[in-house]
ZADOTOR-956258 format. One record per residue (C-alpha): residue in three letters; x, y, z. Coordinates in steps of 0.001 Angstrom, whole numbers, plus 500000, padded with zeros to 6 digits. Layout:
<atoms>
ALAXYZ...
</atoms>
This chain:
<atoms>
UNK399819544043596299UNK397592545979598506UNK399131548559600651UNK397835549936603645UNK397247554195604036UNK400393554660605773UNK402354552777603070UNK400864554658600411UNK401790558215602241UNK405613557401602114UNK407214559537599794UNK408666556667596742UNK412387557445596930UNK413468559405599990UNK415067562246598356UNK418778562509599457UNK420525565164599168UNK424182564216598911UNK423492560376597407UNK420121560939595067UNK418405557473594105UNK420872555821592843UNK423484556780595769UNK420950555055598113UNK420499552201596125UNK424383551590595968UNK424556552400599746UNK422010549784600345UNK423710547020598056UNK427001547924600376UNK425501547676603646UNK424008543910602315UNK427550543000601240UNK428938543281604977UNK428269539616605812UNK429375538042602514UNK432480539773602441UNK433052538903606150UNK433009535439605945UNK433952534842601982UNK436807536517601681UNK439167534654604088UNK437848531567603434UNK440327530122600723UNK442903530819603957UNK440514529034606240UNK442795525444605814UNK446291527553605983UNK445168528973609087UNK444630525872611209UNK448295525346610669UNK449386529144610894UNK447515528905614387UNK447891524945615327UNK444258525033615751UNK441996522145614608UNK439175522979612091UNK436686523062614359UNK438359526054616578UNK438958528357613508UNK435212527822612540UNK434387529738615661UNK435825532555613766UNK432919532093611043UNK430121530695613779UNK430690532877616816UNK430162535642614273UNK427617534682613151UNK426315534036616508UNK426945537690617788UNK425725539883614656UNK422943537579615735UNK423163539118618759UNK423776542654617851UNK421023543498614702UNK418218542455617668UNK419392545633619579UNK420673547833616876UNK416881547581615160UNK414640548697618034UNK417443551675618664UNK417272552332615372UNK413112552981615557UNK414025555239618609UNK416935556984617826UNK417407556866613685UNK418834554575611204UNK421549557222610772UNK423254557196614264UNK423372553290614096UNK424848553284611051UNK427550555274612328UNK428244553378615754UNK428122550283613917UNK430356551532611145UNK432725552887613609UNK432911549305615318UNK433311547338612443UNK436157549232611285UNK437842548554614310UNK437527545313614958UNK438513544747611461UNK441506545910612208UNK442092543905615333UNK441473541273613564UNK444528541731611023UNK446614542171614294UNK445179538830615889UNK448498537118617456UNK446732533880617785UNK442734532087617667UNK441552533188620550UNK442130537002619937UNK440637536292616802UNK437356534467617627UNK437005538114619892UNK437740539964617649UNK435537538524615094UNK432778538669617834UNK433064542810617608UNK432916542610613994UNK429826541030614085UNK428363543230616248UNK429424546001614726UNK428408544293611002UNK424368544386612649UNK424470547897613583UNK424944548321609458UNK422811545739607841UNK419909545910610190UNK419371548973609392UNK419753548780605673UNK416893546554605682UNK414370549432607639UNK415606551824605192UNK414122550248602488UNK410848550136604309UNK410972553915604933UNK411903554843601553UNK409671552471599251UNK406167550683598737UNK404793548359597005UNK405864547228593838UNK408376549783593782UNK410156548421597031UNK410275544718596089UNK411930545838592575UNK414969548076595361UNK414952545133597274UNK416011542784593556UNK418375545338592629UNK420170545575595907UNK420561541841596491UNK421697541498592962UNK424296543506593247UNK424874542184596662UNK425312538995595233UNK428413540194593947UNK430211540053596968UNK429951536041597606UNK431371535726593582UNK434137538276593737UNK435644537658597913UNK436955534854597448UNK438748535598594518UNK440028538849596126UNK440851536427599187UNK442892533848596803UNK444381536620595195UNK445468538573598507UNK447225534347599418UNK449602535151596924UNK450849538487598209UNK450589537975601436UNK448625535301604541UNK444918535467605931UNK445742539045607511UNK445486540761604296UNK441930539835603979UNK440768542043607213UNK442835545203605814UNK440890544753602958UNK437637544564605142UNK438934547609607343UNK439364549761603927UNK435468548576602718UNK434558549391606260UNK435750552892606135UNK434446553643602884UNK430534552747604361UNK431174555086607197UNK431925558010604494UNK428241556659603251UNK427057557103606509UNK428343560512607087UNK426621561578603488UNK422775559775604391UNK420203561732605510UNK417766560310607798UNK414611557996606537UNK412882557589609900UNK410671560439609678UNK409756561950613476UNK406163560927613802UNK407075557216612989UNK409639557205615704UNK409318555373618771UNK409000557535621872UNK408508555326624523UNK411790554559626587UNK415145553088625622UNK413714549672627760UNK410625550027625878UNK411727550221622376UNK414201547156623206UNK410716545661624105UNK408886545613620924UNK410575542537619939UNK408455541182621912UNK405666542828620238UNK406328542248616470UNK407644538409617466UNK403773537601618355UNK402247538827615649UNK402037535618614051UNK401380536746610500UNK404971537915610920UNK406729535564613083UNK405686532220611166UNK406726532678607547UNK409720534666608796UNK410888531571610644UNK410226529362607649UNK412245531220605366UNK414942531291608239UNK414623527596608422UNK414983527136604511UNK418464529301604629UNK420288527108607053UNK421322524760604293UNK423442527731602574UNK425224528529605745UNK426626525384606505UNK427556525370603018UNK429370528574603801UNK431325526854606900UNK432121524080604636UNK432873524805601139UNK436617525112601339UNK437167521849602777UNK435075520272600556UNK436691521634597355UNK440562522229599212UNK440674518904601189UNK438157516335599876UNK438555517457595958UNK442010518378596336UNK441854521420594794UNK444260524606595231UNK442700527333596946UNK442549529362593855UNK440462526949592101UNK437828526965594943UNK437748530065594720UNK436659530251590895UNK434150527266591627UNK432574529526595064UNK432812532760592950UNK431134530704589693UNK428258529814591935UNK427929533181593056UNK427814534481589298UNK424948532411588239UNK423058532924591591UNK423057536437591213UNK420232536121588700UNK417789535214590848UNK416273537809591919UNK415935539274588560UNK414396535992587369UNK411356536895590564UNK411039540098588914UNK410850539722585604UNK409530535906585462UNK407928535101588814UNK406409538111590374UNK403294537866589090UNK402984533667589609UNK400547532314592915UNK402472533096595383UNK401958529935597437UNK402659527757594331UNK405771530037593664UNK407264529242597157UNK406541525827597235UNK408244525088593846UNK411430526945594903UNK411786525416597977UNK411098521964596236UNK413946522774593939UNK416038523038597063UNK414856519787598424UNK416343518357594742UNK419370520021594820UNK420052518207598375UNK419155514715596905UNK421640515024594274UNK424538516656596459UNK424250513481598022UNK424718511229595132UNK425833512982592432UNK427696515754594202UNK430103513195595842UNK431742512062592715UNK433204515487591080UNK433592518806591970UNK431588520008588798UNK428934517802589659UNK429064519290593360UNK428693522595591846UNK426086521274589456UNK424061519641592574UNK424157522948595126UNK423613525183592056UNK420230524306592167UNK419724525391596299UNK421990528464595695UNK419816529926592827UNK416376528529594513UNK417974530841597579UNK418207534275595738UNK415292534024593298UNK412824533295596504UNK414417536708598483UNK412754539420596966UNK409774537856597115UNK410163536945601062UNK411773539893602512UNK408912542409601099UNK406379539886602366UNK407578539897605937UNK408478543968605269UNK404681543762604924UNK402679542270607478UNK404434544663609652UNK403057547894609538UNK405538550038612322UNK408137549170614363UNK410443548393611207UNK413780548314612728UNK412375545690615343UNK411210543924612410UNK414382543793610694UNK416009542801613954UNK413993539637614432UNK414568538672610739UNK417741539377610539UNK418354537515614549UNK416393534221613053UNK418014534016609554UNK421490534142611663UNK420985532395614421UNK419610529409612016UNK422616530127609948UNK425223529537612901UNK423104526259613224UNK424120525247609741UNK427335526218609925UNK427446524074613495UNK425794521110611450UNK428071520683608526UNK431038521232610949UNK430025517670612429UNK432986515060611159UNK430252513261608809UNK432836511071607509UNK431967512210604322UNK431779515938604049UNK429843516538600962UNK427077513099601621UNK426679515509604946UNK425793518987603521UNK423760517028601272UNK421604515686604171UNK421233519211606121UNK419835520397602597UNK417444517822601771UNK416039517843605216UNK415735521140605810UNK414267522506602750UNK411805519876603100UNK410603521137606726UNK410230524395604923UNK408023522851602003UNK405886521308605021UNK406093523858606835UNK405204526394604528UNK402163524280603064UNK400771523818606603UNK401224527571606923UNK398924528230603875UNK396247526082605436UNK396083526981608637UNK393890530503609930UNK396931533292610322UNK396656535992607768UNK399359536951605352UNK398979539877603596UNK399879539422599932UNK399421536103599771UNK396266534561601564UNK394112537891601615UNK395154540421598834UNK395928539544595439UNK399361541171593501UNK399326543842591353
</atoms>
């Protein structure tokens, strides 16, 4: 892929002192755990807690969707700081404030306290992976970066397979409260990261306007349209996963009837087989059209809806079977789109990682709000919010290729 000048000049590999390559790398993979592990791991306790709290299903969601909602919230601040001030002082406020509110959230003494609590964590949870996504973009180029970005979300991936084992495990010694001590200790151990990373932003890429100002270039990289466009696609064609999210242990727990160890092994089983993906773009796909490559993948997802709502209503293995499909379309297509919208942003990096991270969230809480809807039948519902929306982001995507806006990598430079 063609880079431009100032791509080129970064120095591959930000040398670090105290973590080296592969200390970074790990970091990284950490940092993109934060939301997984904040929402997976107590979700086998998700139906226990309605009765620990006597709250209906729909109030402990908020613990899942107002998160959601407020990391939303938090990443499209913490980014544009982060081009001002450094990654590395966000990384600590936001470490800082996770572990905290972790914390308050083992001590909740009912749903309200919480939902608030929860609604720090998220904040605190976009401080840390906003960030981790402009890091990459300071450190690598090119080739180089999209092959950081695989490893990292592979071993990201990790987290959705092994929380909610750890979560059904932690059940059996003790309630839901065990799972936010476990997220306070994880929490702690990315601040000790934090203390040992040295700085990526170098000085003359800061952004030295005022604090006002550098909260303003959102408004700058959201109309460059090159930008803006495929990055709310992509947004719109990871909704289906969220609700999924919101959803899963209800589906398996209360319309299966499985324990909530089970559901865990079928949630972690998905995760195991998903976490392929992106090393099937790299090593398979990388070098396929890149317009045909997205439109197949998210035509696979558009199948994997169809089936979740025949097929994926009878069994749970043919529920797995069915959302397999969307799952792995999910992580083989998020290499590929993160470095693209990485790319047709030259500066203003954290901003840019804001607004992705803002639209992929805020969608998400949509999802999540969608397959929270009494459907009557809760799987024939998911299967709907898949199969529509991964077809708006075929169309949409198609119609994108057609129209006049650039995209760099894919309409106007070819792929190395």
């Amino acid at each position: 892929m063609t880079q431009s000048p100032k791509q080129t000049s970064h120095e591959i590999g930000t040398k670090q002192t105290y973590l080296g390559h592969k200390g970074l790398v790990a970091f990284m993979a950490l940092m993109n755990m934060f939301i997984p592990l904040s929402t997976d791991m107590y979700l086998p306790a998700l139906p226990s807690m309605n009765s620990y709290f006597g709250s209906s299903s729909t109030i402990t969601n908020l613990t899942l969707s107002a998160f959601f909602l407020f990391y939303a919230v938090g990443i499209l601040f913490w980014g544009p700081l982060s081009d001002k001030y450094g990654r590395k002082p966000i990384l600590l406020v936001g470490s800082i404030i996770y572990a905290a509110s972790s914390i308050a959230c083992a001590l909740s003494v009912n749903i309200y306290f919480l939902i608030i609590a929860r609604i720090l964590q998220g904040i605190g949870a976009g401080g840390i992976t906003s960030v981790s996504m402009a890091i990459v973009k300071d450190a690598y180029s090119g080739k180089k970066r999209e092959s950081v970005l695989a490893i990292c979300q592979t071993i990201a991936g990790l987290a959705p397979m092994i929380a909610p084992i750890i979560g059904g495990l932690i059940l059996r010694f003790s309630d839901w409260r065990g799972s936010f001590w476990t997220l306070a200790l994880i929490s702690l151990v990315n601040l000790g990261f934090s203390v040992l990373f040295q700085e990526t932003l170098k000085d003359e890429d800061r952004y030295n306007g005022t604090l006002f100002g550098s909260i303003g270039r959102l408004i700058v990289v959201s109309k460059n349209k090159s930008f803006i466009v495929p990055a709310l696609i992509f947004s719109i064609s990871s909704l289906p996963f969220m609700g999924y999210i919101a959803v899963s242990s209800y589906i398996y727990v209360d319309y299966f009837g499985l324990s909530a160890q089970v559901y865990s092994y079928f949630f972690a089983a998905n995760a195991l087989l998903s976490i392929v993906g992106p090393y099937i773009y790299v090593k398979f796909l990388s070098n396929m059209d890149k317009k045909l490559f997205a439109s197949m993948i998210m035509a696979i997802s558009t199948l994997s809806g169809v089936l979740v709502m025949t097929l994926g209503t009878l069994t749970p293995m043919l529920f797995w079977v069915s959302f397999l499909l969307m799952s792995l379309a999910g992580t083989v297509i998020r290499p590929f789109s993160t470095n693209l919208l990485l790319d047709q942003q030259e500066n203003d990096t954290g901003s840019a990682s804001s607004v992705i991270g803002t639209l992929f969230t805020i969608l998400g809480s949509v999802g999540m709000s969608l397959a929270s809807i009494p459907w009557g039948n809760i799987v024939f519902g998911l299967g709907i919010i898949i199969t529509v929306f991964s077809l708006l982001s075929l169309l949409s995507w198609n119609v994108f290729m057609k129209s006049n806006i650039p995209c760099l990598g894919v309409k106007n430079a070819s792929s190395n």
